[in-house]
One Martini backbone bead per residue (centre of mass of N, CA, C, O) as a GRO file, in nm:
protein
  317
    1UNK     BB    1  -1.533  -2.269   0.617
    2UNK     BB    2  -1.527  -2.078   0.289
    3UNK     BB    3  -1.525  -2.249   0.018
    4UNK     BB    4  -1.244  -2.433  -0.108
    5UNK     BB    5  -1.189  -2.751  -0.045
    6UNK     BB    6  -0.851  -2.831   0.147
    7UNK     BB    7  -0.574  -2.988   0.176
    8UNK     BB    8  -0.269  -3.036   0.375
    9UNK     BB    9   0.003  -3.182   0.201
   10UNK     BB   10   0.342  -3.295   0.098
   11UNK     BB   11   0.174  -3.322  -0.234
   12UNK     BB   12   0.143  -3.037  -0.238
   13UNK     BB   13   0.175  -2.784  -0.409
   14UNK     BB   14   0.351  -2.480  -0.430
   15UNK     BB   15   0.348  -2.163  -0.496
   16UNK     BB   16   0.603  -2.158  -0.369
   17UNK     BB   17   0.857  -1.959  -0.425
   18UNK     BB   18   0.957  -1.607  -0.474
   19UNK     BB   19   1.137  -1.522  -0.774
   20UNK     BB   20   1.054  -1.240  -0.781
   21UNK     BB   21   0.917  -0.951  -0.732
   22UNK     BB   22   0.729  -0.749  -0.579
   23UNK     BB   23   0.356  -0.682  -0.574
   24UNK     BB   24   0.078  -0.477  -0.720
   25UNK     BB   25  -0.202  -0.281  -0.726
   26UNK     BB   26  -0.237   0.064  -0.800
   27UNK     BB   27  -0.467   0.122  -0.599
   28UNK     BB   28  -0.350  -0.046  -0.348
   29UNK     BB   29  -0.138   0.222  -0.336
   30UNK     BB   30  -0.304   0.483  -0.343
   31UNK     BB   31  -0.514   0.348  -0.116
   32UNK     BB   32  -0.625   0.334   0.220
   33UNK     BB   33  -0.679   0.002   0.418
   34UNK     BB   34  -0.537   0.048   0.664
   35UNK     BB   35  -0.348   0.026   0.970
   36UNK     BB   36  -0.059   0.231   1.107
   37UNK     BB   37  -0.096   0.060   1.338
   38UNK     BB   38  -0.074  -0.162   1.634
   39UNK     BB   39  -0.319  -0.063   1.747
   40UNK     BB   40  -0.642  -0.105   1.800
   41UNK     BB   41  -0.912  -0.101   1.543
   42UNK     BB   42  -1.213  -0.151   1.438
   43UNK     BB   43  -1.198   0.124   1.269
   44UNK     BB   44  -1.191   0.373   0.985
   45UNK     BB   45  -1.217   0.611   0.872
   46UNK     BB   46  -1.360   0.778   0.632
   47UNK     BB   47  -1.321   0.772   0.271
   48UNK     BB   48  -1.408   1.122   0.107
   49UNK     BB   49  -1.369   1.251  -0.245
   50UNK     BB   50  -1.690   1.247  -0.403
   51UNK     BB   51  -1.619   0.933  -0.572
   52UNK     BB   52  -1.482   0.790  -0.319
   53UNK     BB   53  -1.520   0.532  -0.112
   54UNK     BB   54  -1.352   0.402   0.234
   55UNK     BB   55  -1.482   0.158   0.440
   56UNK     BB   56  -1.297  -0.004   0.752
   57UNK     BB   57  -1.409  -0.291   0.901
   58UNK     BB   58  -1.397  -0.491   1.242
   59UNK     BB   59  -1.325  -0.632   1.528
   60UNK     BB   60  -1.206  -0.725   1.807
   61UNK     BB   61  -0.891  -0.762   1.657
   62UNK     BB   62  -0.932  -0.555   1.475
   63UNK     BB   63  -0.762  -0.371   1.143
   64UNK     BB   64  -0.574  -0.419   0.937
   65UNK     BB   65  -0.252  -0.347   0.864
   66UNK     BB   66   0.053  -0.273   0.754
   67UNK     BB   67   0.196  -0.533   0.771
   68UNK     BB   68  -0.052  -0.734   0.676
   69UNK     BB   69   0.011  -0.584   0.363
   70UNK     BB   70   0.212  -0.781   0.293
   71UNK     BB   71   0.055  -1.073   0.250
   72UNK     BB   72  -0.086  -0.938   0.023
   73UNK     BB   73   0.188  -0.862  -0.154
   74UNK     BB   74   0.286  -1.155  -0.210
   75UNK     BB   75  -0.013  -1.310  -0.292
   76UNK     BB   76   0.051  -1.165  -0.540
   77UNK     BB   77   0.296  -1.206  -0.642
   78UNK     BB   78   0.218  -1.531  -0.680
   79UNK     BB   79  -0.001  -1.485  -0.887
   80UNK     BB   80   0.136  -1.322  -1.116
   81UNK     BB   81   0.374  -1.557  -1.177
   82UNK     BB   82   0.187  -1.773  -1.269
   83UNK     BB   83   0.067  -1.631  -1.481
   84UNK     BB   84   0.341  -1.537  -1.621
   85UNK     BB   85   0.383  -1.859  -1.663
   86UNK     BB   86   0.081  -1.990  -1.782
   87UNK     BB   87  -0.061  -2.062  -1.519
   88UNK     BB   88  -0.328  -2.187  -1.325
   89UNK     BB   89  -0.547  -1.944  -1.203
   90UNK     BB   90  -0.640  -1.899  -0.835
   91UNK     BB   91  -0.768  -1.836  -0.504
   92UNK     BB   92  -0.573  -1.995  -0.435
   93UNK     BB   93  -0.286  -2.010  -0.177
   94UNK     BB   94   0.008  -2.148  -0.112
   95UNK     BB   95   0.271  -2.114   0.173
   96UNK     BB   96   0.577  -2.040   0.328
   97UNK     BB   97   0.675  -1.909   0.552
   98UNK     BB   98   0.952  -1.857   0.518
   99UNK     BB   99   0.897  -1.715   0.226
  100UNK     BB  100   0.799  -1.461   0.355
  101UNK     BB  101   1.001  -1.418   0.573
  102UNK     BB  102   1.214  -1.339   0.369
  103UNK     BB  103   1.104  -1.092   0.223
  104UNK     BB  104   1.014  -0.933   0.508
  105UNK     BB  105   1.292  -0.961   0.693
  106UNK     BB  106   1.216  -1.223   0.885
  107UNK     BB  107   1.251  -1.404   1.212
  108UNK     BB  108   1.218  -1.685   1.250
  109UNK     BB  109   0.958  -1.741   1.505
  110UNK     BB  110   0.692  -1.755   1.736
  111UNK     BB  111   0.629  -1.474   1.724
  112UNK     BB  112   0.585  -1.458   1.436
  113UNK     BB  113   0.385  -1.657   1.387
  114UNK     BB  114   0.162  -1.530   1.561
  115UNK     BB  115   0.151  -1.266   1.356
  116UNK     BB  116   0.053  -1.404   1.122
  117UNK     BB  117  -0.201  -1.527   1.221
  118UNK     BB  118  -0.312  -1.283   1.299
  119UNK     BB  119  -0.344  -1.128   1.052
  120UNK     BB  120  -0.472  -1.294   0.906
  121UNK     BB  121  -0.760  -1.279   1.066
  122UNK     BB  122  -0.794  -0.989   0.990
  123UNK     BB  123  -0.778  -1.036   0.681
  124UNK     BB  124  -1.078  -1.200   0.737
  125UNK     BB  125  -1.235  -1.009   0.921
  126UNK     BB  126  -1.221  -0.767   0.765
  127UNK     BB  127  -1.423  -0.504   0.616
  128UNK     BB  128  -1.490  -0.350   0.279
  129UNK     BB  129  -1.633  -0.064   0.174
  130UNK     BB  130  -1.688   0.007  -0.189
  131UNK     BB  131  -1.631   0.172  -0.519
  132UNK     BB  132  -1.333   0.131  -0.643
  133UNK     BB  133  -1.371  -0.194  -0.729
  134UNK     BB  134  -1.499  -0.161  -0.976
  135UNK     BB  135  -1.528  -0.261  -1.267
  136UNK     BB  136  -1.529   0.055  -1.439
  137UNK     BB  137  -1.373   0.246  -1.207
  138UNK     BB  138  -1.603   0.500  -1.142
  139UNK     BB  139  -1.803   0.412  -0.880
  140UNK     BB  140  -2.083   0.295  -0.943
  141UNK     BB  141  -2.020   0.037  -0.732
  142UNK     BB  142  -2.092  -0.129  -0.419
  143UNK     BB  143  -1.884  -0.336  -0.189
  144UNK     BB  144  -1.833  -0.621  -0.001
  145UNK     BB  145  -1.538  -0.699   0.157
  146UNK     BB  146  -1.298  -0.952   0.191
  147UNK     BB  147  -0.940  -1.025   0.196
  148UNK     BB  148  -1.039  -1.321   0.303
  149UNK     BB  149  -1.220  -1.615   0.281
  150UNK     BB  150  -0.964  -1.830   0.383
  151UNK     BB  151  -0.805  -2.028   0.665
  152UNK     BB  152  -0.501  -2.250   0.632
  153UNK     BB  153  -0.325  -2.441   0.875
  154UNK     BB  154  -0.012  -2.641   0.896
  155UNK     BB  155   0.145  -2.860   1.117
  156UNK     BB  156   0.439  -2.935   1.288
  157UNK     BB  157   0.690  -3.163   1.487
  158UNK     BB  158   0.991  -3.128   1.551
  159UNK     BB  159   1.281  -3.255   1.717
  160UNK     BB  160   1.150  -3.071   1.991
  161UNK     BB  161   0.835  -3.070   2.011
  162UNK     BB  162   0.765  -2.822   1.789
  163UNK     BB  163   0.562  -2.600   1.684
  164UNK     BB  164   0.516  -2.613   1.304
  165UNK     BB  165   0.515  -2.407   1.030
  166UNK     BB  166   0.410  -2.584   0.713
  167UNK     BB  167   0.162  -2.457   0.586
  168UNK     BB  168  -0.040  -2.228   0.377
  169UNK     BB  169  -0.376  -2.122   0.320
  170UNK     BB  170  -0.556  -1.921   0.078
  171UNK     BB  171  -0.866  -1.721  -0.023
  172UNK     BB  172  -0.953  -1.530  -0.196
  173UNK     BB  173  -1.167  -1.275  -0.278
  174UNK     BB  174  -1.293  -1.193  -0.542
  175UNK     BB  175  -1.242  -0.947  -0.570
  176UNK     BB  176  -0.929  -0.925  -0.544
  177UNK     BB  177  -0.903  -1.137  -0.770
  178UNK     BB  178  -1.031  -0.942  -1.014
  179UNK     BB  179  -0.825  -0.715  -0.973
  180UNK     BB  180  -0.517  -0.851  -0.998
  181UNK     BB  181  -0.631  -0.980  -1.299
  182UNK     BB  182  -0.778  -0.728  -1.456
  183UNK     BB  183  -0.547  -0.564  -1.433
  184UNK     BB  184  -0.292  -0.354  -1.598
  185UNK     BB  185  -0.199  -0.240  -1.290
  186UNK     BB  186   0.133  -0.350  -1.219
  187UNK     BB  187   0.380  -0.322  -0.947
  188UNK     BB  188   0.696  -0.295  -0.810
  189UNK     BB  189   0.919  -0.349  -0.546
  190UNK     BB  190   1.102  -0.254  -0.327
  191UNK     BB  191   1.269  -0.451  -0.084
  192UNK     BB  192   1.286  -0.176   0.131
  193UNK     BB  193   0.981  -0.157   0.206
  194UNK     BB  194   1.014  -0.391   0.422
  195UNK     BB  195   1.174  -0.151   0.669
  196UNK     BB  196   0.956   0.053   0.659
  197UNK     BB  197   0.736   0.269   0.768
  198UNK     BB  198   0.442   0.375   0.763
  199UNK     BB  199   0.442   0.620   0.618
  200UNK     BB  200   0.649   0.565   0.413
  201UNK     BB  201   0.481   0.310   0.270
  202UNK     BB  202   0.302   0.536   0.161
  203UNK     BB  203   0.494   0.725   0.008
  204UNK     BB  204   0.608   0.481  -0.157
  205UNK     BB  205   0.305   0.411  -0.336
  206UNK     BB  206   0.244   0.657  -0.456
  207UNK     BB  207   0.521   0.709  -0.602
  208UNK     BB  208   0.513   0.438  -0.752
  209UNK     BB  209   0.260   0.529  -0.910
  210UNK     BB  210   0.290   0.844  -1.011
  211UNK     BB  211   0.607   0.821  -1.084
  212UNK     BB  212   0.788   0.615  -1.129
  213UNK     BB  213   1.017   0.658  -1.424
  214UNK     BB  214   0.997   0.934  -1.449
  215UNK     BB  215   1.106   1.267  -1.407
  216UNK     BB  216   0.929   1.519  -1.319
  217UNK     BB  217   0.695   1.419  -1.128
  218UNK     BB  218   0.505   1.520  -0.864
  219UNK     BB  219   0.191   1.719  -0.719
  220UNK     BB  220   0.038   1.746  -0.382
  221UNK     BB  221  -0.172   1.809  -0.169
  222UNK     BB  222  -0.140   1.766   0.136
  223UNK     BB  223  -0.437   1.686   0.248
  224UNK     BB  224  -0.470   1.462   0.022
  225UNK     BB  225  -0.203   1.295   0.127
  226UNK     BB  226  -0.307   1.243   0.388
  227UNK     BB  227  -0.563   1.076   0.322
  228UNK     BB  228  -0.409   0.847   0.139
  229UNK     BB  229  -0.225   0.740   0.353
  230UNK     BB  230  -0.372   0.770   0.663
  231UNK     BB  231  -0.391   0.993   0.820
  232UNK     BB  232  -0.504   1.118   1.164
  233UNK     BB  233  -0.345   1.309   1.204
  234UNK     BB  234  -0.315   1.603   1.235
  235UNK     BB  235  -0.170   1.824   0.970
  236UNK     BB  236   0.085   1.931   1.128
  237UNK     BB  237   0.209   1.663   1.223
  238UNK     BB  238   0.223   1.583   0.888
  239UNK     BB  239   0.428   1.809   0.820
  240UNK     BB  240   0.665   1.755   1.019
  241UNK     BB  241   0.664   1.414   0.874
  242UNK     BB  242   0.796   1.557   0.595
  243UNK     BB  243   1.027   1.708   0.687
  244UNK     BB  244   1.189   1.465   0.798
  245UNK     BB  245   1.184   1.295   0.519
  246UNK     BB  246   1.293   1.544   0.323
  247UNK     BB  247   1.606   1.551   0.484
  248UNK     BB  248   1.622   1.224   0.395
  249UNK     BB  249   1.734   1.102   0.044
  250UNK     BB  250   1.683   0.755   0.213
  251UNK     BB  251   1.374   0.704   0.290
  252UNK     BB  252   1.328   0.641   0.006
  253UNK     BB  253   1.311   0.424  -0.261
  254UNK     BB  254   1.389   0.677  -0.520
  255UNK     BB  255   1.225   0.869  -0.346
  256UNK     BB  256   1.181   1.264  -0.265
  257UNK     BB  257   1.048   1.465  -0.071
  258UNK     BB  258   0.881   1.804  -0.053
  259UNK     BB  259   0.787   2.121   0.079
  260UNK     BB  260   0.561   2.368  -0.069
  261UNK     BB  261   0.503   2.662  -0.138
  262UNK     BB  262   0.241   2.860  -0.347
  263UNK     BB  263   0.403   3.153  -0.269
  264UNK     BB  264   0.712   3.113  -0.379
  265UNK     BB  265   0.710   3.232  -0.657
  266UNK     BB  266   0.552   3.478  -0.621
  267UNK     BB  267   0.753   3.625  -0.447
  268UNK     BB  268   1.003   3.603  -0.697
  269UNK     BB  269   0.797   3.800  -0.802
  270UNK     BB  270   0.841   4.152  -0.829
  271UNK     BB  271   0.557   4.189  -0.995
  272UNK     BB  272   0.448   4.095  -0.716
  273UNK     BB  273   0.287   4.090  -0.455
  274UNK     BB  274   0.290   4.092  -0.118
  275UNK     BB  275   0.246   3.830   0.084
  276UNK     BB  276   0.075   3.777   0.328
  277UNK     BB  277   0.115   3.632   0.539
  278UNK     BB  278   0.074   3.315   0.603
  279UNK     BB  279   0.041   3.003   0.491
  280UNK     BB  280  -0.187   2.777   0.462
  281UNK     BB  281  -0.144   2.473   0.535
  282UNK     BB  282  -0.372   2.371   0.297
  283UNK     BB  283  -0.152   2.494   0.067
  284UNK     BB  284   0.038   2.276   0.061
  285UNK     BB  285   0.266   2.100  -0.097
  286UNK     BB  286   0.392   1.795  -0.258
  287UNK     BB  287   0.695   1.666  -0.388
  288UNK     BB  288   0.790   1.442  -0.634
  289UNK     BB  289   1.078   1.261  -0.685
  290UNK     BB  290   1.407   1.132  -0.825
  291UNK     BB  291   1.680   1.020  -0.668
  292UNK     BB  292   1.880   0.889  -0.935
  293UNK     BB  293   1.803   1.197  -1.130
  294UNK     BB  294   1.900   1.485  -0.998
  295UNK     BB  295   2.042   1.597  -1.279
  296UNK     BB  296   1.718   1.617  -1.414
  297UNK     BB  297   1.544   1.717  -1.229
  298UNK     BB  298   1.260   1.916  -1.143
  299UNK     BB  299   1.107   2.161  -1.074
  300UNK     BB  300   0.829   2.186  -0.876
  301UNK     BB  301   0.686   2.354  -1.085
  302UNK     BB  302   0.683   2.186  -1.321
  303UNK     BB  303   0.528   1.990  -1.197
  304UNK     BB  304   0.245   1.787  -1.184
  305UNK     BB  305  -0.083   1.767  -1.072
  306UNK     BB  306  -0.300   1.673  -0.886
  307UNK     BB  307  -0.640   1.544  -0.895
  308UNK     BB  308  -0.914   1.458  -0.741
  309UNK     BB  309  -0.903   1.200  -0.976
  310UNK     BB  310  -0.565   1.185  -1.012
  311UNK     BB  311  -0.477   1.345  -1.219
  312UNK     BB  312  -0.293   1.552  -1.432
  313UNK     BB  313  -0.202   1.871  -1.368
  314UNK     BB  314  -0.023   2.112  -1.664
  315UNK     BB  315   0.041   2.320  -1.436
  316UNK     BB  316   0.177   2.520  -1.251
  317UNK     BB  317   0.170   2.735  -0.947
   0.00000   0.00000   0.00000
């Protein structure tokens, strides 16, 4: 094991139970480390838009999944209301598989145990090269890091002769912890996050990062939400499951995306001449919208557009 050495006794404080809702860091909703499958993955393609690059290796356990990267959600949440709560925070955190299957609606069992064990395993052994979380935001430095220092687990005996999960302790990595500690760009989670699908799970971070509480909404090149969300298949595919997703009000908690052809404004305009030929897959729009807020909805076109850099650009279609 390495860094700080800690025993697991039942007179050590834990963490939890957590008492607010979920939280996370807004770069770490808005793009992808994690594999969207339950199959093994030694390595995830790498992520580069120019600006920021993000490398994903692993072990052959394979590579952090979207359901691991909720145990990562939990324990920022963890460490952020001792935080708000003006406690000593460290980038020890200790608590109970018990508090955790709470959060993420999961029915404690030994599957469950044998999945969380695996999970930390992963999160510990992933290894994560980028320049996305470097001091001053602009991706100016590459740092290598995994998402967990050591993990140990304490079990005990029921009644039954069955071992049971007693406490978990883990020490976040220093990036990990730096990077929850000093930004101030925290976001809450809605607690159905933990029910969607691995799709769902990443276009509901997108949108709670980008549409947050505001009503306008905004639009990303469908391309760019394929890469940010983190899909490897290829983009008719992906267009497909938008499609799907776009039909159901209800898909994703407070918010519903469509998908915009951008020449569908100048068709309706007499004074453009007729577009030929099908709109090119790669220059679909995805608008993203408050579900809460229908009355009050922005046309697709007035919606502000992500560029490159993830800013909003304040021009129509």
């Amino acid at each position: 094991m390495t860094g700080q050495q800690f025993d697991l006794d039942f007179d050590v404080v834990l963490n939890s139970p957590l008492c607010g809702t979920a939280k996370n860091e807004r770069t770490l909703m808005i793009f992808n480390f994690f594999a969207l499958t339950k199959d093994r993955q030694t390595e995830l393609p790498a992520f580069d838009d120019g600006k920021y690059r993000i490398e994903v290796m692993g072990t052959s356990e394979g590579v952090a999944t979207i359901w691991d990267k909720e145990l990562l959600i939990y324990v920022a949440s963890l460490l952020k209301e001792r935080a708000n709560r003006g406690e000593e925070v460290t980038r020890v955190i200790q608590f109970t598989a018990h508090d955790y299957f709470r959060l993420t609606g999961t029915k404690p069992s030994g599957s469950a145990y044998e999945r969380l064990v695996e999970g930390l395993g992963r999160l510990k052994s992933t290894t994560i090269r980028t320049n996305l979380l470097d001091e001053d935001g602009e991706g100016g430095e590459q740092e290598t890091f995994s998402w967990l220092d050591s993990v140990r687990i304490k079990w005990r005996k029921d009644r039954n002769g069955e071992k049971v999960m007693q406490a978990v302790r883990v020490e976040l990595s220093e990036r990990l912890f730096n990077t929850l500690q000093k930004s101030n760009k925290i976001l809450t989670y809605d607690p159905r996050y933990f029910g969607l699908k691995p799709i769902e799970k990443r276009l509901y971070e997108i949108a709670r990062a980008y549409c947050g509480n505001q009503q306008r909404g905004f639009k990303m090149n469908i391309e760019k939400l394929r890469l940010r969300v983190g899909i490897q298949s290829d983009l008719r595919y992906f267009k497909a499951e938008l499609a799907k997703i776009s039909g159901n009000m209800h898909a994703l908690p407070d918010y519903g995306v469509m998908l915009v052809d951008p020449r569908l404004k100048r068709s309706l305009d007499k004074n453009q001449p007729r577009q030929p030929g099908r709109t090119p897959l790669k220059s679909f729009l995805v608008f993203f919208f408050r579900t809460d807020r229908m009355s009050r909805m922005p046309l697709a076109a007035d919606a502000p557009l992500i560029d490159d850099d993830g800013d909003f650009i304040d021009h129509p279609l």
